[in-house]
C-alpha positions as CSV (number, residue, x, y, z in Angstrom):
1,X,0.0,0.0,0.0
2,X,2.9,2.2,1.1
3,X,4.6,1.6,-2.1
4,X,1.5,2.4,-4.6
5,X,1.0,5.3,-2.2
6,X,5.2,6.3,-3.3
7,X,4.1,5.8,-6.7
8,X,0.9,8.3,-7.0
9,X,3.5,10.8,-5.2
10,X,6.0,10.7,-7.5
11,X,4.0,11.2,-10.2
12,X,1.4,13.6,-9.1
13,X,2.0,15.8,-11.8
14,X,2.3,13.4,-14.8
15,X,-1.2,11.9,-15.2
16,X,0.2,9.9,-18.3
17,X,2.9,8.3,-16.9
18,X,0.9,7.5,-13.7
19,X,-1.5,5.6,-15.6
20,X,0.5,3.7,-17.5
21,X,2.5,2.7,-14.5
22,X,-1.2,1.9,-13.2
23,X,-2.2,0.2,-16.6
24,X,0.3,-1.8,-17.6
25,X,-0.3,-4.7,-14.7
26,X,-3.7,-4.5,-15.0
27,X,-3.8,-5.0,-19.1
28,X,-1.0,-8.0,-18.4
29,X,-3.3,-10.0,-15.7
30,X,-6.5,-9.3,-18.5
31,X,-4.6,-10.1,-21.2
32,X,-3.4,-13.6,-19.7
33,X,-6.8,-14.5,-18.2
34,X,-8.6,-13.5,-21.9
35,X,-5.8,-15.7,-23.6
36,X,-6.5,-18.8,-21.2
37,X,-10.4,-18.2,-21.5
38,X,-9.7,-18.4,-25.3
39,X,-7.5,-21.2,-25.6
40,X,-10.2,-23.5,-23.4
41,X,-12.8,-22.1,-25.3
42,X,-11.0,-23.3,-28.6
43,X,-10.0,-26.5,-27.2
44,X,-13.5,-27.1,-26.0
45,X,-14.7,-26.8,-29.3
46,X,-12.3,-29.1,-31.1
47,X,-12.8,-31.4,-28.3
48,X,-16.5,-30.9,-29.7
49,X,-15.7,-31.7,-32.8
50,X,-13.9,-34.7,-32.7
51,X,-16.6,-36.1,-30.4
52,X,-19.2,-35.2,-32.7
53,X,-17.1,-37.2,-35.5
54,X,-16.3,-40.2,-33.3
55,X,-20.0,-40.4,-32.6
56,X,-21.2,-40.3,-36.2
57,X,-18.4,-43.2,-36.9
58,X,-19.1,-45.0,-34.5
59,X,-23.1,-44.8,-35.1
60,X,-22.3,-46.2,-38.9
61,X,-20.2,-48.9,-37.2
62,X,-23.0,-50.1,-34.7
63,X,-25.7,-50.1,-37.4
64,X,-22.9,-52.3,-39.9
65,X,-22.7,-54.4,-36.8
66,X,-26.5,-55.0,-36.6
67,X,-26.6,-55.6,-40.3
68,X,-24.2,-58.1,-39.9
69,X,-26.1,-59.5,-36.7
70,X,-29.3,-60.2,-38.9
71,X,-27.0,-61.8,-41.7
72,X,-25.9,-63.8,-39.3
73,X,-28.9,-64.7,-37.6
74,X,-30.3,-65.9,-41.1
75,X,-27.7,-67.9,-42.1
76,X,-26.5,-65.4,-44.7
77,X,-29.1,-63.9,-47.0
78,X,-29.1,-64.8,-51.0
79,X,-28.7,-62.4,-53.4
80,X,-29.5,-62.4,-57.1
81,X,-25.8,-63.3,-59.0
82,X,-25.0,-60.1,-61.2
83,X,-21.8,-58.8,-63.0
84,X,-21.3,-57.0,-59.4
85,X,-22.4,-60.0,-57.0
86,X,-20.7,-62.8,-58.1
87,X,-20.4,-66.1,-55.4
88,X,-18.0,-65.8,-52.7
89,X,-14.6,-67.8,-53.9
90,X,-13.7,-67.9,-50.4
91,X,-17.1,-69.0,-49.3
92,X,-17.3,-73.3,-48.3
93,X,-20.7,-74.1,-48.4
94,X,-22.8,-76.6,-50.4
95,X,-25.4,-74.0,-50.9
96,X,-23.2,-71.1,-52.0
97,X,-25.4,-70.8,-55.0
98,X,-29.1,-71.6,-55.8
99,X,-31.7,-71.8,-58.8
100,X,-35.3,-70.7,-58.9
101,X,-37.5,-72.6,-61.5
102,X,-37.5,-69.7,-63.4
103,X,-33.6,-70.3,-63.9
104,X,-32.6,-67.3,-62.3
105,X,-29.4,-67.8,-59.7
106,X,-29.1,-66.7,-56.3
107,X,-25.6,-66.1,-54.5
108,X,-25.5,-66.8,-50.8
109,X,-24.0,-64.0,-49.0
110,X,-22.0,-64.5,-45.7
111,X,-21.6,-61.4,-42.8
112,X,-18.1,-60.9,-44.1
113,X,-18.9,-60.5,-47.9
114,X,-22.1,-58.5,-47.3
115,X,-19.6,-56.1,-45.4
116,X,-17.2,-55.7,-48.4
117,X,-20.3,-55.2,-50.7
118,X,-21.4,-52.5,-48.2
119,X,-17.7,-50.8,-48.6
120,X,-18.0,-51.0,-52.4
121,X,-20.5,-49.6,-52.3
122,X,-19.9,-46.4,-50.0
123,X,-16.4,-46.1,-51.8
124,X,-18.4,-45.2,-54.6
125,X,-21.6,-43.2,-53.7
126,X,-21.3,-42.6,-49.9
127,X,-19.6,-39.9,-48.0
128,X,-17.4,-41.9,-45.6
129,X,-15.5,-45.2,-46.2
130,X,-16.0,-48.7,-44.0
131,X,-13.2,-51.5,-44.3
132,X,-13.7,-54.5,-42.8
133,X,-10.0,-56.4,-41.9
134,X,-8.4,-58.6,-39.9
135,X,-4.9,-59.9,-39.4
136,X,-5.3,-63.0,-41.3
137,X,-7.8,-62.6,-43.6
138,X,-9.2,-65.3,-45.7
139,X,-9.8,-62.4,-48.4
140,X,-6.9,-60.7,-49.5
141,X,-8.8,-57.2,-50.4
142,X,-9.5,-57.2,-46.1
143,X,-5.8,-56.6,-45.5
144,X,-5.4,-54.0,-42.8
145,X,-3.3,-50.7,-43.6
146,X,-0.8,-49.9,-41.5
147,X,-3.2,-48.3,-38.9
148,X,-6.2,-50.3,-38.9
149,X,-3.2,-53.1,-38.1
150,X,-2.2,-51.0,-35.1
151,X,-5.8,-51.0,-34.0
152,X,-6.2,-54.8,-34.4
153,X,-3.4,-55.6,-32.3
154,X,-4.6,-53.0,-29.4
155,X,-8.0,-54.6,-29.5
156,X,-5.9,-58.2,-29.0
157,X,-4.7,-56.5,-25.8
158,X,-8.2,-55.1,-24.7
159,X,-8.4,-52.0,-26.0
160,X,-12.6,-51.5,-27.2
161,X,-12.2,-48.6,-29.8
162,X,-9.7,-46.6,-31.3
163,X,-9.4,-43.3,-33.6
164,X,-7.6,-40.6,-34.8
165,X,-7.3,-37.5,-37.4
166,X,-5.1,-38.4,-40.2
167,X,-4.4,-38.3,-43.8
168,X,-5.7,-40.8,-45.7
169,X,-6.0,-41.5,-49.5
170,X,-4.8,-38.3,-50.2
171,X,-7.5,-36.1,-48.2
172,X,-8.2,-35.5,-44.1
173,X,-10.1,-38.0,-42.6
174,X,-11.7,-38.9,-38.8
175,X,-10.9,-42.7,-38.8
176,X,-12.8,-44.5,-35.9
177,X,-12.2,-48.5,-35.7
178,X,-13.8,-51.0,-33.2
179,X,-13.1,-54.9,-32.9
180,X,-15.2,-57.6,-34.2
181,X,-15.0,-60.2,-31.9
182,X,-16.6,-64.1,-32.3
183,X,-20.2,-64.9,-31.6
184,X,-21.2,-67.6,-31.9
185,X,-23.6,-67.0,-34.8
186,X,-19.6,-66.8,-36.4
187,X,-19.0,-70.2,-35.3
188,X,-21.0,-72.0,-38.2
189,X,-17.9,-70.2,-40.7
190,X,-15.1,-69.5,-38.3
191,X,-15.2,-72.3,-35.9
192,X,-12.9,-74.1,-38.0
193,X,-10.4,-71.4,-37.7
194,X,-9.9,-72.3,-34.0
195,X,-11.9,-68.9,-32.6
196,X,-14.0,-69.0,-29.9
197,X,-16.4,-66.8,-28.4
198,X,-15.3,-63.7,-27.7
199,X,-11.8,-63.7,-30.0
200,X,-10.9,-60.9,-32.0
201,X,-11.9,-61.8,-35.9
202,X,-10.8,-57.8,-36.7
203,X,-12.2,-54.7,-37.2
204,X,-14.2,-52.2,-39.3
205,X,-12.8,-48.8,-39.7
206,X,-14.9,-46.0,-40.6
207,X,-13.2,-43.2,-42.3
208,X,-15.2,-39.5,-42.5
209,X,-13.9,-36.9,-44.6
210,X,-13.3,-33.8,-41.6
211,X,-12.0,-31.0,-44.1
212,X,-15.3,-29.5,-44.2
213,X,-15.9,-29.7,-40.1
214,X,-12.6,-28.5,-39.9
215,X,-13.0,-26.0,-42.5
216,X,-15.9,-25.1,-40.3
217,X,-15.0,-25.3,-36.8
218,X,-11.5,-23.1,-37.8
219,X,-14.3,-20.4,-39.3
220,X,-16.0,-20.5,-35.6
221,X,-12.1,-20.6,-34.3
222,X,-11.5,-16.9,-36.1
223,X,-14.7,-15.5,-35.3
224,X,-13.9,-16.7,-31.8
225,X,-10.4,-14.6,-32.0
226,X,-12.2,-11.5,-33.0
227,X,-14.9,-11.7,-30.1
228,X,-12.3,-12.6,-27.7
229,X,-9.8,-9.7,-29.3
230,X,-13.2,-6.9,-29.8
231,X,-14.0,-7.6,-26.0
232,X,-10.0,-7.2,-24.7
233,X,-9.9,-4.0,-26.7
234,X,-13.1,-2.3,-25.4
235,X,-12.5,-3.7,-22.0
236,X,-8.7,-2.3,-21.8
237,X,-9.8,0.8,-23.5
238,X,-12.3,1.2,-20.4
239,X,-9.6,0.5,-18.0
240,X,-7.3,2.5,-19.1
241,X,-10.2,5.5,-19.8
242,X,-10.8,4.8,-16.3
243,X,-7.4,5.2,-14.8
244,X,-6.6,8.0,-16.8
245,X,-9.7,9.7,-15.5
246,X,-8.7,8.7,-11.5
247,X,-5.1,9.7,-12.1
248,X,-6.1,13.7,-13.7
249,X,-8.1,13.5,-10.4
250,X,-5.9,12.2,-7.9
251,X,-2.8,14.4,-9.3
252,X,-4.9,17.6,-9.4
253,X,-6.3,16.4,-5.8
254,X,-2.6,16.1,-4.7
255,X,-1.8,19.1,-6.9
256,X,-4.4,21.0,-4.6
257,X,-3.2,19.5,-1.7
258,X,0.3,20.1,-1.8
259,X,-0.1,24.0,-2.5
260,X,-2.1,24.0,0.0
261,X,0.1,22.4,2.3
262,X,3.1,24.8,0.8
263,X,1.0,27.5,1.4
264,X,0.1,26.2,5.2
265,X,4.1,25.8,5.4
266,X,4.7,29.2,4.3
267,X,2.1,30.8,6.6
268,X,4.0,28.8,9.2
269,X,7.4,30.2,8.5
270,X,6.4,33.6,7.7
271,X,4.6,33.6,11.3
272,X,7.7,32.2,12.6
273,X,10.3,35.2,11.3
274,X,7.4,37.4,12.1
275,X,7.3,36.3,15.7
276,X,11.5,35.6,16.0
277,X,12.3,38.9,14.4
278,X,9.5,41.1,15.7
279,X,11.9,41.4,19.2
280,X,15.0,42.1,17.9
281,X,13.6,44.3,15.1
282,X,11.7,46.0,17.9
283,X,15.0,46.5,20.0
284,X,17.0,47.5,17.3
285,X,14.2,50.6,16.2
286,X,14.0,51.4,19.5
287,X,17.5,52.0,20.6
288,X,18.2,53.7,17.2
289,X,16.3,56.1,18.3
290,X,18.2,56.4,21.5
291,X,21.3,56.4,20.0
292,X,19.8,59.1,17.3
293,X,19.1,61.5,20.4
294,X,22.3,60.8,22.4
295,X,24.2,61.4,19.5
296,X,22.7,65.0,19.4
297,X,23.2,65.8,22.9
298,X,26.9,64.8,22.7
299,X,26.6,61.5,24.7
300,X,28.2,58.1,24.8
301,X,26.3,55.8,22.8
302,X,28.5,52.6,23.0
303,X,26.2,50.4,25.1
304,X,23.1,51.4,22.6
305,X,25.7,50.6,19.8
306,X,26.6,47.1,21.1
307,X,22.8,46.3,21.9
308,X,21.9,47.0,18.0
309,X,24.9,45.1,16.8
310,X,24.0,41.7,19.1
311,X,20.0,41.6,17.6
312,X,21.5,41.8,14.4
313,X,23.8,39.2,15.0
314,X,20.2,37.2,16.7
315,X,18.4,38.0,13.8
316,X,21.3,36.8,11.4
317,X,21.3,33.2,13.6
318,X,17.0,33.5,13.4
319,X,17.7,33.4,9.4
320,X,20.4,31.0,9.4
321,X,18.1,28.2,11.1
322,X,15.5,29.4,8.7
323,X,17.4,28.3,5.8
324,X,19.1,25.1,7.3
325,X,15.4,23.4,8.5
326,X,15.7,19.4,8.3
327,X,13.1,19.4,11.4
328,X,10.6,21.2,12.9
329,X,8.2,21.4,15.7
330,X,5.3,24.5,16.5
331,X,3.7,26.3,18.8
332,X,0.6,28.5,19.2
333,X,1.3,32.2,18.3
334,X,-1.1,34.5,19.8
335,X,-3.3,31.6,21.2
336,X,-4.7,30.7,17.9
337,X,-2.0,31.1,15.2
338,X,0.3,27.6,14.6
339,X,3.9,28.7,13.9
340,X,7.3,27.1,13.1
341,X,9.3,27.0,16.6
342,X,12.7,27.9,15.4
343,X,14.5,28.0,18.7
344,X,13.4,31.4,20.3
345,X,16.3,33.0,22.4
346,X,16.5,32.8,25.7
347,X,14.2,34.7,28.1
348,X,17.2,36.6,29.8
349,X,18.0,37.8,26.2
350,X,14.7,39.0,25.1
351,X,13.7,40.6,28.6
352,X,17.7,42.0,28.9
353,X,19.2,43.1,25.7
């Protein structure tokens, strides 16, 4: 408190430098409590964001799961064998392939290859990509890239989920990937294998393009910078409006006070020499006189001479003490009037000149 107090003191007379000395921490602490509100603010929103994405991947992946579920359920479903559906080569089962009376054929289709008909398919009209892999696949188009291979092997160590922002194909993508493990609807295909319930067959990814949410979320990220930037500016301008306002006051206040307590000091000292040289000033008028008279009548005047001569020298001590003040203590003058004490002489000199 005692040093702030130092500060508005030294500067009483330079409003501008007193506010900036008054600003400056003020605008530092906003400044760094703005920044940190904006930098949760924008990691709160790209948090956001990649929750919204993992939760739109992971909704396609539960509803390819279910698909796969009913497949499953059924025994495969048969399809109707076109240039696009042709049998499963990697299919074993007597019934692979069917004929109505009509002649038509019918294709049975298993979980697995209904799932790489369903990633066909979005490759070429949907907006995100599924790929459905494992570490040993029976089909050599379910080969895991290098990340969904990663992924595999965390789910082989119990890890339920996994995803991440990357590159992929040549354009930014939100990958999300989740384990397919054994049921026992599997066991009918797989049990040969050696699974069991439970095992982890592989995965599905599901890869969604993020440019535009990006594009998107980095527009909300710059109109985020200019709110947070529009209110620092109005808010330091206010401040600092503020201060500049408080410091004219306080340094005309102090201003005010100051001359007033120059001019209380002055009063003080000009009662003192009033009061200290009154005597001697009296003294010396009095015995000029004297001396004036006795000089015309012929008479000695050498005790009147020294007399003058010693309240000159008191009045030349009053003035010294006057000009060398370092301290200072008062008393009443008159009963009312509050004057410097410079150090009166003694009572035997004023009442015995």
């Amino acid at each position: 408190m005692k040093s702030l107090e130092t500060i508005i003191l030294r500067n009483r007379d330079r409003p501008a430098r007193l506010t900036l000395i008054l600003v400056l921490p003020l605008v530092v602490i906003f400044t760094l409590l703005l920044t940190t509100f904006y930098i949760w603010d924008q990691r709160s929103r790209h948090r956001h964001l990649e929750l919204q994405m993992k939760e739109t991947a992971k909704a396609h992946f539960k509803q390819i799961v279910l698909t796969r579920l009913w497949n499953a359920s059924h025994g495969g479903v048969y399809v109707e064998v076109t240039e696009d559906t042709q049998p499963n080569p990697y299919l074993e089962d007597p019934e692979k392939t069917i004929a109505t009376i009509a002649g038509k054929e019918y294709t049975r289709l298993n979980p697995a290859y209904m799932t790489r008909q369903l990633s066909l398919l979005t490759d070429e009209r949907g907006s995100f990509k599924i790929h459905i892999s494992g570490l040993n696949p029976t089909n050599p188009l379910n080969r895991p890239d290098a990340w969904e291979a990663a992924m595999i092997r965390s789910f082989e160590k119990g890890e339920t989920e996994g995803f991440e922002r990357m590159e992929y194909l040549g354009r930014n993508y939100f990958r999300y990937m989740a384990p397919l493990k054994v049921t026992e609807e599997c066991l009918g295909c797989h049990g040969k294998e050696g699974y069991t319930i439970e095992d982890v067959k592989g995965g599905i990814s599901v890869s969604i393009p993020s440019a535009f949410l990006e594009a998107l979320h980095e527009d909300l990220d710059r109109k985020s910078l200019i709110a947070f930037g529009a209110v620092g500016i109005v808010a330091i301008s206010l401040i600092t409006g503020t201060i500049w306002v408080l410091a004219k006051r306080s340094s005309e206040g102090l201003r005010k006070e100051f001359e007033g307590e120059r001019l209380r000091t002055a009063i003080k000292m000009a009662g003192a020499a009033a009061h200290e040289l009154r005597q001697p000033m009296t003294i010396i008028s009095g015995f000029s006189e004297i001396l004036r008279d006795k000089v015309k009548d012929g008479k000695d005047v050498q005790r009147e001479t020294e007399i003058i001569i010693r309240q000159c020298y008191r009045m030349n001590r009053i003035i010294a003490r006057m000009l060398n003040v370092t301290t200072y203590r008062t008393k009443l003058y008159e009963g009312t009037t509050e004057i410097f004490d410079l150090g009166a002489e003694a009572e035997d000199e004023q009442h015995n000149p």
